[in-house]
PDB file as gemmi writes it, atoms N, CA and C in Angstrom:
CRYST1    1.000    1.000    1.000  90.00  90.00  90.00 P 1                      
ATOM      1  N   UNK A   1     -24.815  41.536 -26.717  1.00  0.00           N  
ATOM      2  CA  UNK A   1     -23.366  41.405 -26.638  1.00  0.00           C  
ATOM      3  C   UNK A   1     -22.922  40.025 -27.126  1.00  0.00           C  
ATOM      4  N   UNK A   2     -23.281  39.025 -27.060  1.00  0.00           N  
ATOM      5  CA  UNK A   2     -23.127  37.404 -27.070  1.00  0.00           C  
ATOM      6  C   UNK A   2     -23.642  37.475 -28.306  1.00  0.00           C  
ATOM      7  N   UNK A   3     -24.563  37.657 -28.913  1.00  0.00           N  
ATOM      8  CA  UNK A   3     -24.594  37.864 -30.810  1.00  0.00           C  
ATOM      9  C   UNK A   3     -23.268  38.654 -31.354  1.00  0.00           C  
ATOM     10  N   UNK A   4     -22.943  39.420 -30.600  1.00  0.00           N  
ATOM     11  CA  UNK A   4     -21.997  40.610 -31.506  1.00  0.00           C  
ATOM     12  C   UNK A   4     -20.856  39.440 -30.822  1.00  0.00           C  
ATOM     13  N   UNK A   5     -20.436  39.048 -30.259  1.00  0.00           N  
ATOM     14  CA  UNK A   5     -19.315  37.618 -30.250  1.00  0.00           C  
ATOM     15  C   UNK A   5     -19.456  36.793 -31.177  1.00  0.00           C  
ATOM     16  N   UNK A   6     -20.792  36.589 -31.563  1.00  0.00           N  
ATOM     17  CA  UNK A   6     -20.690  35.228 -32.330  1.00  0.00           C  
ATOM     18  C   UNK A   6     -20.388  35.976 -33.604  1.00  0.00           C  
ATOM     19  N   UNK A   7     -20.924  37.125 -33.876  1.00  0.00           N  
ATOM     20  CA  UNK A   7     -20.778  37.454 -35.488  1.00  0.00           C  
ATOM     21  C   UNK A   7     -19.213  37.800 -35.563  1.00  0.00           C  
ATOM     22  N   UNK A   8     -18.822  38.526 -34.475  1.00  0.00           N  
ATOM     23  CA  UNK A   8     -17.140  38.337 -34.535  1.00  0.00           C  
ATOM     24  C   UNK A   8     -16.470  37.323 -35.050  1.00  0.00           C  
ATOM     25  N   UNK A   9     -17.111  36.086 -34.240  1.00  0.00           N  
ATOM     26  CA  UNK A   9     -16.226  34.415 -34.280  1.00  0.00           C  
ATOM     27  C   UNK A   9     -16.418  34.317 -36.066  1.00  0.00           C  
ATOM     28  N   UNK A  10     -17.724  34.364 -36.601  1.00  0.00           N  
ATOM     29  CA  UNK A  10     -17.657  34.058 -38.316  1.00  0.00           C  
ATOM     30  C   UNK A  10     -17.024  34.850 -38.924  1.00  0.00           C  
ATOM     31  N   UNK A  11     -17.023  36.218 -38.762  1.00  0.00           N  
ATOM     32  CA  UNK A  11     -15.668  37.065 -39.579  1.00  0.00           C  
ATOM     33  C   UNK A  11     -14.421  36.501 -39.279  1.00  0.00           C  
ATOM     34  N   UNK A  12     -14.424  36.118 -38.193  1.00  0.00           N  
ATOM     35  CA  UNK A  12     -12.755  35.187 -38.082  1.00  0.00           C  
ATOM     36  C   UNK A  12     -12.346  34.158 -38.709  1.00  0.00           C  
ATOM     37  N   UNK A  13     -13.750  33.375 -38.533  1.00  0.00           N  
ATOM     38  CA  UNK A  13     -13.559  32.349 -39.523  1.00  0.00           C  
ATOM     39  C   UNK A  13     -13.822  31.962 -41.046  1.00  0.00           C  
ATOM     40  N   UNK A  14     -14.537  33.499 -41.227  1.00  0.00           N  
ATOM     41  CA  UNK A  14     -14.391  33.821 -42.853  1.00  0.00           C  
ATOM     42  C   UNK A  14     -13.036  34.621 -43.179  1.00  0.00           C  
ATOM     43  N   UNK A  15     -12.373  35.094 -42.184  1.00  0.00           N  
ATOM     44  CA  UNK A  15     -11.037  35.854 -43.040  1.00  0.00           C  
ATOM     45  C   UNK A  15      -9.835  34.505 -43.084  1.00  0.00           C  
ATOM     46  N   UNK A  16      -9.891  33.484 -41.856  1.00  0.00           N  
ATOM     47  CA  UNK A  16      -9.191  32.389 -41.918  1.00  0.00           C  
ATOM     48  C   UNK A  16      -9.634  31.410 -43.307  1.00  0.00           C  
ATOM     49  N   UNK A  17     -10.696  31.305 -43.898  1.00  0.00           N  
ATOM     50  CA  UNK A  17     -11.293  30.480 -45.282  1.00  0.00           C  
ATOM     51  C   UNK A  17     -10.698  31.372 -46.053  1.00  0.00           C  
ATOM     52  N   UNK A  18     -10.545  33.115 -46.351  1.00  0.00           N  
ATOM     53  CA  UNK A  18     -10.032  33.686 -47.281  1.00  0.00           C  
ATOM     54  C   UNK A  18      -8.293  33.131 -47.123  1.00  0.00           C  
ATOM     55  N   UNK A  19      -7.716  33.225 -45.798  1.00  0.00           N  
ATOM     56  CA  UNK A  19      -5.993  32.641 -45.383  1.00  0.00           C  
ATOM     57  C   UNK A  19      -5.715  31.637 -46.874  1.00  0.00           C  
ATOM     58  N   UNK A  20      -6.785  30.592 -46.674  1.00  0.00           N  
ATOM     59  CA  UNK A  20      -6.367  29.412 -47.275  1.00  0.00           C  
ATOM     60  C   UNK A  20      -6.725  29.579 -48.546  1.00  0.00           C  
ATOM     61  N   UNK A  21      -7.788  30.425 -49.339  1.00  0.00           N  
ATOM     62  CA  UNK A  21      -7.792  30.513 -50.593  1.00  0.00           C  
ATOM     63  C   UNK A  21      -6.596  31.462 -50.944  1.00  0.00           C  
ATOM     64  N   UNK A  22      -6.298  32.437 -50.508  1.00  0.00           N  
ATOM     65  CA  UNK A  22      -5.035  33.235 -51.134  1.00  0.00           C  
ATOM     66  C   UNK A  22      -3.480  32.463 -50.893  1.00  0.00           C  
ATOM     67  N   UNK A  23      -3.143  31.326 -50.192  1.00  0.00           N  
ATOM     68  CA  UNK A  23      -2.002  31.317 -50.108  1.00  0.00           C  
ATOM     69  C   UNK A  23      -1.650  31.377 -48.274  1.00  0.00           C  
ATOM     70  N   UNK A  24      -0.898  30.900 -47.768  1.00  0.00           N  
ATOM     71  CA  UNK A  24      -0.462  30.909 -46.419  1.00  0.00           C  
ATOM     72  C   UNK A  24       0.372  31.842 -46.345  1.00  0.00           C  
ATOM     73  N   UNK A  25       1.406  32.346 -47.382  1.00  0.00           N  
ATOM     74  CA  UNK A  25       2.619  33.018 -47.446  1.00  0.00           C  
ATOM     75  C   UNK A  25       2.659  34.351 -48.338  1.00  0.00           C  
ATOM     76  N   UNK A  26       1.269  34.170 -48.406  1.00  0.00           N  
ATOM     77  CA  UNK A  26       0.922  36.134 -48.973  1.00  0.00           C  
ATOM     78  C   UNK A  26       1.008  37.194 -48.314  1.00  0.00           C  
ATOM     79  N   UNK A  27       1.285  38.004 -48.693  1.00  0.00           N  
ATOM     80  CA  UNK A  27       1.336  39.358 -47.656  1.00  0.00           C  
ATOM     81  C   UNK A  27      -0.521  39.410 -47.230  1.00  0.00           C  
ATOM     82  N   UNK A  28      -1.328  39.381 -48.222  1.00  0.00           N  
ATOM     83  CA  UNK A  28      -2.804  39.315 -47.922  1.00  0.00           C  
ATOM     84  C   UNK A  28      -2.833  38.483 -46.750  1.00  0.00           C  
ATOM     85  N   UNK A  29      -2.703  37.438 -47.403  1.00  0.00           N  
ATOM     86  CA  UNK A  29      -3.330  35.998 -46.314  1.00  0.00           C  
ATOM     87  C   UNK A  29      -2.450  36.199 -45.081  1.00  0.00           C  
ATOM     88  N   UNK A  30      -1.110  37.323 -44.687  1.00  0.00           N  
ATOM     89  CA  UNK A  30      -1.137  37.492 -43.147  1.00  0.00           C  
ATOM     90  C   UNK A  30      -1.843  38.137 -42.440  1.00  0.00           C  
ATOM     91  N   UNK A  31      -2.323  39.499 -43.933  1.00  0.00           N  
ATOM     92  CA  UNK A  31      -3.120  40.173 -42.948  1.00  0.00           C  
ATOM     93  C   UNK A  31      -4.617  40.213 -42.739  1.00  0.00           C  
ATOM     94  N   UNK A  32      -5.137  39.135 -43.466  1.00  0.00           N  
ATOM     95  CA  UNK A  32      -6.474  38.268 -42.956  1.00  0.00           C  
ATOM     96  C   UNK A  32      -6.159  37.493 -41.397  1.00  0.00           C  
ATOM     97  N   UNK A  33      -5.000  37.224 -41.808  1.00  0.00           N  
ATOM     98  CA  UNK A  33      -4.631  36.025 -40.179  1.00  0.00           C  
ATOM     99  C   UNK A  33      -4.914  37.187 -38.888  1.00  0.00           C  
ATOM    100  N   UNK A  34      -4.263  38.001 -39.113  1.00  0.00           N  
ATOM    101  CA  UNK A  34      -3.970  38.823 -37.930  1.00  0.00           C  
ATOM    102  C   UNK A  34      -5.478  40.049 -38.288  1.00  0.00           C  
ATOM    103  N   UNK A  35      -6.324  39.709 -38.908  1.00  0.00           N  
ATOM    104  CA  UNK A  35      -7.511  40.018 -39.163  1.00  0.00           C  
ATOM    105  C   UNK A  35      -8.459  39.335 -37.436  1.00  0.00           C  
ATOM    106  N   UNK A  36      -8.216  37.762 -38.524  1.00  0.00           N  
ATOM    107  CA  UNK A  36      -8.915  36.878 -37.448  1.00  0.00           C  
ATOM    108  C   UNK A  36      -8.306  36.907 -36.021  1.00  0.00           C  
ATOM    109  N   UNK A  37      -7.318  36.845 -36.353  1.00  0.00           N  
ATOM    110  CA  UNK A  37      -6.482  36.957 -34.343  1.00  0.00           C  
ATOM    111  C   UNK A  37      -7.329  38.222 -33.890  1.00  0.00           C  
ATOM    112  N   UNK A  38      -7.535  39.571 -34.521  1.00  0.00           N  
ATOM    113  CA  UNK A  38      -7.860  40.592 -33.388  1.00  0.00           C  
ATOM    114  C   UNK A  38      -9.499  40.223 -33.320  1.00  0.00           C  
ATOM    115  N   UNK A  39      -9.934  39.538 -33.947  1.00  0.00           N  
ATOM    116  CA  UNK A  39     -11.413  39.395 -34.234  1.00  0.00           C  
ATOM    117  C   UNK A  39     -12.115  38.500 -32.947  1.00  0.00           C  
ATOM    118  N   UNK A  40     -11.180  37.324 -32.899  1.00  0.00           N  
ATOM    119  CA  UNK A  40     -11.083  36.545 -31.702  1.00  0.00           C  
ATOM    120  C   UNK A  40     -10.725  36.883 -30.680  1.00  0.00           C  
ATOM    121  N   UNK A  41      -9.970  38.372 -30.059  1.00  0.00           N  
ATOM    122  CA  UNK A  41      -9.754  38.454 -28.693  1.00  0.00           C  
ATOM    123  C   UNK A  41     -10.768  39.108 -28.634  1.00  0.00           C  
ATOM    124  N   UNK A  42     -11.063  40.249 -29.247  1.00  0.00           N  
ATOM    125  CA  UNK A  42     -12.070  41.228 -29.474  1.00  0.00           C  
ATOM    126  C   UNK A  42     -13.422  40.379 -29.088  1.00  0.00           C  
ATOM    127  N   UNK A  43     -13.725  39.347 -29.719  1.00  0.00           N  
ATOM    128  CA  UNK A  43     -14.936  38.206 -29.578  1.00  0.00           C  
ATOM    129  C   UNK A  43     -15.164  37.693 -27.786  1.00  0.00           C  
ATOM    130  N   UNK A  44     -13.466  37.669 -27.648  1.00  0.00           N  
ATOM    131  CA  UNK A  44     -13.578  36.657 -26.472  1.00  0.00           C  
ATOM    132  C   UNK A  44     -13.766  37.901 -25.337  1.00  0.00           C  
ATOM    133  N   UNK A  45     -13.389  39.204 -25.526  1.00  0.00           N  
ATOM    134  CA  UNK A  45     -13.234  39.770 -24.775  1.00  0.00           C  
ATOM    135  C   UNK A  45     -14.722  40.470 -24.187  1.00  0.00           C  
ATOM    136  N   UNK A  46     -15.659  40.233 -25.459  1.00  0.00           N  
ATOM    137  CA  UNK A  46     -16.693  40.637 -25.210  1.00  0.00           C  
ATOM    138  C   UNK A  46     -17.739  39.861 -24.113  1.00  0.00           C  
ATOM    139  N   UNK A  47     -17.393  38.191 -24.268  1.00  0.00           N  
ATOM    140  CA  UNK A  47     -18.053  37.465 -23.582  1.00  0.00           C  
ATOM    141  C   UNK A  47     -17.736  37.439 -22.440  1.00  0.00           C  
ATOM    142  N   UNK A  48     -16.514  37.506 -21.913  1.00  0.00           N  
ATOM    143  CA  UNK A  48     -15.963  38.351 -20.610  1.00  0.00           C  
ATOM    144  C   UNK A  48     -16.663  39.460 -20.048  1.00  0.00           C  
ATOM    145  N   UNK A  49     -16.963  40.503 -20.469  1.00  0.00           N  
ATOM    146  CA  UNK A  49     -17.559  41.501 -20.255  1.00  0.00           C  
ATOM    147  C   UNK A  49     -19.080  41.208 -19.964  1.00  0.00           C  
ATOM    148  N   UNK A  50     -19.833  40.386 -21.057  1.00  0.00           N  
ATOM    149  CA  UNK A  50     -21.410  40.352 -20.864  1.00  0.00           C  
ATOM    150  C   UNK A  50     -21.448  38.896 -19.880  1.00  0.00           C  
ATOM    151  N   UNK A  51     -20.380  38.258 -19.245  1.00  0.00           N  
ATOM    152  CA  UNK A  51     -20.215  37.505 -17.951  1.00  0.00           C  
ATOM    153  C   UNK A  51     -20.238  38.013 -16.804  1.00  0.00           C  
ATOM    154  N   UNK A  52     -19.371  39.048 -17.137  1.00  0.00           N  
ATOM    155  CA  UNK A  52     -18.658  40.125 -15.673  1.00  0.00           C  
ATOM    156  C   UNK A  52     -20.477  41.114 -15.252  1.00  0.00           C  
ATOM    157  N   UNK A  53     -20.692  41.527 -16.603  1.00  0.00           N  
ATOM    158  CA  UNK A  53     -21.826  42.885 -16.296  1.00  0.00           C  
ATOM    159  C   UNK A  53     -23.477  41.586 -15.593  1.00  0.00           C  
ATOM    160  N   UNK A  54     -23.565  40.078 -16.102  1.00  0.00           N  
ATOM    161  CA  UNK A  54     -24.221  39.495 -15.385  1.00  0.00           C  
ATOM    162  C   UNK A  54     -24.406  39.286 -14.206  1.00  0.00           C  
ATOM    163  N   UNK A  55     -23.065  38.850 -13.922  1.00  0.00           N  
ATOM    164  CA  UNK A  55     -22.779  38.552 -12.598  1.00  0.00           C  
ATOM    165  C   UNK A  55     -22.670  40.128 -11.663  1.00  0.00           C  
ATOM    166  N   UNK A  56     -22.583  41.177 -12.007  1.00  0.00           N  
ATOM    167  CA  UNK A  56     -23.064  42.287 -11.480  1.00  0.00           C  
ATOM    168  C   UNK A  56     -24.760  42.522 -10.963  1.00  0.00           C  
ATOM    169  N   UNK A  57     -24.859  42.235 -12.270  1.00  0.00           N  
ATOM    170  CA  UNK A  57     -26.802  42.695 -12.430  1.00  0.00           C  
ATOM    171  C   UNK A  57     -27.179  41.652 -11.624  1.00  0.00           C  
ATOM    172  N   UNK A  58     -26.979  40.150 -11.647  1.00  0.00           N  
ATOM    173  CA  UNK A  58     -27.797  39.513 -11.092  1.00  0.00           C  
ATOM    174  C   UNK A  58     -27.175  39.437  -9.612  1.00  0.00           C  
ATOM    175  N   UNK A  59     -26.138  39.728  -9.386  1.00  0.00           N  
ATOM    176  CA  UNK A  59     -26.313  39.727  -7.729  1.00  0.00           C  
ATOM    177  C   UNK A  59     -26.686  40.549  -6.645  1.00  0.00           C  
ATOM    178  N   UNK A  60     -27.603  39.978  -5.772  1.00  0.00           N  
ATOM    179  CA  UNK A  60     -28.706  40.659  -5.233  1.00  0.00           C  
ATOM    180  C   UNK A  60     -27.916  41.731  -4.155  1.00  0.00           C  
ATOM    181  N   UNK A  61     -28.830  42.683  -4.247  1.00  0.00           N  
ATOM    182  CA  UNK A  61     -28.226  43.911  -3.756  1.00  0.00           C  
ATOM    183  C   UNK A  61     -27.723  43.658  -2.027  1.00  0.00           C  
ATOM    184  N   UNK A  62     -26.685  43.949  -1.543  1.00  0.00           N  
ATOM    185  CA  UNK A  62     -26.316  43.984  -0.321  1.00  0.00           C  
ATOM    186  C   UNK A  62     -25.452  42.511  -0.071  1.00  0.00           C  
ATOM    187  N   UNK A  63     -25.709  41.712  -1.160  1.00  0.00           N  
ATOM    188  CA  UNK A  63     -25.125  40.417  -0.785  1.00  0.00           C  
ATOM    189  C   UNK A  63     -23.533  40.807  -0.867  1.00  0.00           C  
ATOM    190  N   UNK A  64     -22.849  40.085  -0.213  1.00  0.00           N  
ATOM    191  CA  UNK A  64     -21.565  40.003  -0.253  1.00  0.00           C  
ATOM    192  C   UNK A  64     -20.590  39.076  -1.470  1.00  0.00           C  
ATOM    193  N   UNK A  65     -19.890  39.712  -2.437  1.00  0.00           N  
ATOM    194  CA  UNK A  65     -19.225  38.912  -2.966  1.00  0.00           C  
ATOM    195  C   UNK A  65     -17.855  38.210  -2.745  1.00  0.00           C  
ATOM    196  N   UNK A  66     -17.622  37.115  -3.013  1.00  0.00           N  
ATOM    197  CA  UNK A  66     -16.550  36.693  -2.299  1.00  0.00           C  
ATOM    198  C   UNK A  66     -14.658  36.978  -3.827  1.00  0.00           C  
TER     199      UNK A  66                                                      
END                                                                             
């Protein structure tokens, strides 16, 4: 899961390097931007998840969470 974040984060930051070669004010180069924006929640959302499913797995059975 934490690889498939990171390879997210470089497509983001390869469609943001394409932003700046096409122009800031292209119809393209917005929709690279909003490429990288869903790429990055999508990214972040994953590391959330393989945090959340840790902190599941590793806490020992019967313990109480607060």
């Amino acid at each position: 899961m934490i690889d498939s974040a990171r390879v997210n984060a470089q497509l983001a930051e390869t469609a943001r390097q394409g932003v700046a070669v096409l122009g800031r004010d292209t119809p393209a180069a917005a929709r690279l931007e909003n490429v990288a924006r869903s790429l990055d929640f999508v990214g972040e959302s994953i590391i959330r998840a393989a945090e959340q499913a840790r902190e599941v797995l590793y806490t020992k059975a019967g313990s109480e969470r607060t």
